[in-house]
C-alpha positions, 0 to 999 in steps of 0.5 A: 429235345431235338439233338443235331448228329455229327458222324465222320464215317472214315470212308470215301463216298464209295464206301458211304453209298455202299453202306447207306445202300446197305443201312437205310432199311428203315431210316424213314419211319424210324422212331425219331428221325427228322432228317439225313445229309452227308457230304464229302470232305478231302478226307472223309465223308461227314454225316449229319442227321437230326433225331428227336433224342440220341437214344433213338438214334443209337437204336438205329444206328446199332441195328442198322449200320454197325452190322455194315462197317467194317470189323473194330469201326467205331464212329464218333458221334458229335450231339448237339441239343438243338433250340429249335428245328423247323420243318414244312408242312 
C-alpha cells in the first residue's frame, strides 16, 4: 500500500536546497519513490513524498539524507496509508 510522508525539515529553504542538492543522488530510480514536493512555511520547511511502502522510504532516507543533516537531527516522519494514487501515463 502507497503511504503518504510527511517531513517537517527544520530548516529554511537555504538549508533544504542545501541538503536536497546533496540527497537526491538517487531519488528518481529509488525502489519505491512515486514522487517529491516540499514547500515553505513561516517556520520550516514541510516535505511530502509518496512511496510504495514506508520501508523503502527509510531505506533512502537513512543512506541518502541523515549523512546531510545536521549532528543529533531527528526528522519526524508523519505516514499516511493511502487509498488510492494516480498517476499519468
Amino acid at each position: 500500500m502507497a503511504v503518504l510522508i510527511k517531513v517537517p525539515t527544520g530548516m529554511n529553504t537555504k538549508g533544504y536546497d542545501q541538503v536536497t542538492r546533496e540527497a537526491a543522488t538517487g531519488l528518481k530510480a529509488a525502489s519505491g519513490f512515486r514522487f517529491h514536493m516540499a514547500y515553505p512555511t513561516e517556520d520550516t520547511v514541510i516535505v511530502l513524498e509518496v512511496w510504495d511502502s514506508l520501508e523503502q522510504h527509510m531505506q533512502w532516507f537513512d543512506q541518502y539524507v541523515k549523512p546531510h543533516l545536521q549532528a543529533g537531527t531527528e526528522l519526524s516522519h508523519e505516514v499516511t496509508p493511502l487509498h488510492n494514487v494516480l498517476e499519468p501515463d
